[in-house]
Every structure is written in structure tokens, then in C-alpha cells.
N, C-alpha and C positions, 0 to 999 in steps of 0.2 A: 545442541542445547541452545534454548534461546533467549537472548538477554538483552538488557535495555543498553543503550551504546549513544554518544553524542551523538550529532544530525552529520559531523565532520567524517565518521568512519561508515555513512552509506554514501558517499561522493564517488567512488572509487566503484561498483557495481550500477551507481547512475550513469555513471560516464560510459563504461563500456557496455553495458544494457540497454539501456534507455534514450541514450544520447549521441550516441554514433561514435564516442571517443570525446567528447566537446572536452577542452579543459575543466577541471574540478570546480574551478572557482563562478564555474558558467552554467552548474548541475545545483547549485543554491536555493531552495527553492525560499518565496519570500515567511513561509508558516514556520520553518524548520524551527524556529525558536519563540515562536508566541507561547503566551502560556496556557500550560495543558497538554503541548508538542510531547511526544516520545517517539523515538527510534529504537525497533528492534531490529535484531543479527540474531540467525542463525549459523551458530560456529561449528565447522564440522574440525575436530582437534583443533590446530591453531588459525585454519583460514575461515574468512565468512562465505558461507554461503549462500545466504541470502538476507535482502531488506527490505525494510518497507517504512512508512512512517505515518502516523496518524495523529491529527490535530482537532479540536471541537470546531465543528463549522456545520449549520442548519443547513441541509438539504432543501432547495426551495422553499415552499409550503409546507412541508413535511412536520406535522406535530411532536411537542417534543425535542430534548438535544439530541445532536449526532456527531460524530466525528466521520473525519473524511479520510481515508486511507488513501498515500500518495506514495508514487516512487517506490513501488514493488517490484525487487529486480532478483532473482538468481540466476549466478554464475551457470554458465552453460553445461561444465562439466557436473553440476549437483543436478541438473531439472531435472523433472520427474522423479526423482524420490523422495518425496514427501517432505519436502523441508519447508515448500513454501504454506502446505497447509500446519503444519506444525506453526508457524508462526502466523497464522490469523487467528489460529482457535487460542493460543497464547494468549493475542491483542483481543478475540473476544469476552476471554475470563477479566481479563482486565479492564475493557472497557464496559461490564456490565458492573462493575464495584462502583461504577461512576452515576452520574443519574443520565446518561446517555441512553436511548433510547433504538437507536441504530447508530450501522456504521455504512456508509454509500461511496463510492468511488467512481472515476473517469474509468472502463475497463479497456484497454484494447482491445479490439475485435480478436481478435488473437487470443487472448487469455479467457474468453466470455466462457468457455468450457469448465474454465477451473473455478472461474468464482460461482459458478451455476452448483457443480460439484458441494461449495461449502455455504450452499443455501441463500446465494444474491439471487435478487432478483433484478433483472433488465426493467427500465423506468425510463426508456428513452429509445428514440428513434436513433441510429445512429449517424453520425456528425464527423467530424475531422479539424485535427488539431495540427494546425499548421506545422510541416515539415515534421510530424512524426506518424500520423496517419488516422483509420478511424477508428472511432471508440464509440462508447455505450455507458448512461451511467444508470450504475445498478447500486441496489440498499440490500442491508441486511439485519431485517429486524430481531432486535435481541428479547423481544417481550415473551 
């Protein structure tokens, strides 16, 4: 099931996902609470399985609002069963209620399969994000 969650209960799958282990209070990121931020969990019974978090922020040029999906992480023992699309299609019912127009993210090379799967498109040569590796940023148009 997937539901909205403080920014405080996706630290704990940043850390061990995304961040090698970094202490919690070092997986912060600075959007986590501007306005308009939401954090989604997917809860499988009482654990989370996965998160993600998305805030309004214009994709370069790109006409139109958008929100940026950050900090997408499921637990190792959930991958691959559909949790973490469960929770974009979630965030894109909801972010289309919005006057947002896409939604774009940093991909890691590593995950470019999964958001290709849920209709990103690649909009970037890929780059490298000091000490986590390289990525791709891709959009997903909601029109």
C-alpha cells in the first residue's frame, strides 16, 4: 500500500540504498520540506519498502511546471516486485491533480530500465554525481 509519510521515515532506505550507510541526518536532502514536498512508502504489512520523494522544481527550459522525483530507494529484499512502480504511478495520479506538467529526475544509470519501463524519457548525456556514480536525467510527460 502506498501512502504519504514525513521526509524523516525515507532516511532509513536513503542511508542504506542510496548512501552507502551515511548517517541519517547526512541523507537530508535540502527540498525534503519546501512547499509542495511529499514523501511516499510503500508498506508491505508493517515494513517500508520503498521511497521516493518529489518536489516542484522546472526542469531547465522545459515549459510548463514539473516536479522532480528524488531519493528513490527500495529495500533489497522487495526489488523487483513491483513496488517501486506502484509508487510512481501513485505519485503520477497525484501529481497530475496538480498543474504540473511532468515529472523529471537524476536516473542512475542502473535504474534507466525501470523508468524507460514507466514511460521516462532520457534528456541527457550521461554525467556523474560525485561519489555515487553516473546518472541520466530523464522526464515524464503527464500531458
Amino acid at each position: 500500500m502506498v501512502k504519504f509519510i514525513p521526509y524523516e521515515l525515507t532516511l532509513g532506505l536513503r542511508s542504506k540504498i542510496l548512501r552507502n550507510g551515511l548517517p541519517l541526518n547526512e541523507c537530508v536532502f535540502p527540498t525534503d520540506q519546501v512547499e509542495g514536498a511529499f514523501h511516499l512508502a510503500v508498506y508491505v504489512g508493517d515494513e517500508i519498502a520503498c521511497v521516493a520523494s518529489f518536489f516542484p522544481k522546472k526542469y531547465k527550459k522545459e515549459q510548463g511546471e514539473g516536479y522532480q522525483l528524488r531519493g528513490m530507494a527500495t529495500d533489497t529484499e522487495f526489488a523487483g516486485k513491483g513496488y517501486g512502480k506502484s509508487l510512481v504511478e501513485f505519485a503520477v495520479t497525484y501529481i497530475k491533480n496538480t498543474n504540473a506538467s511532468y515529472i523529471w529526475c537524476n536516473a542512475r544509470k542502473s535504474a534507466l530500465p525501470f523508468y524507460e519501463k514507466l514511460g521516462f524519457e532520457t534528456v541527457s548525456n550521461e554525467f556523474e554525481i560525485a561519489g555515487i556514480g553516473p546518472h541520466y536525467e530523464m522526464i515524464l510527460n503527464l500531458n
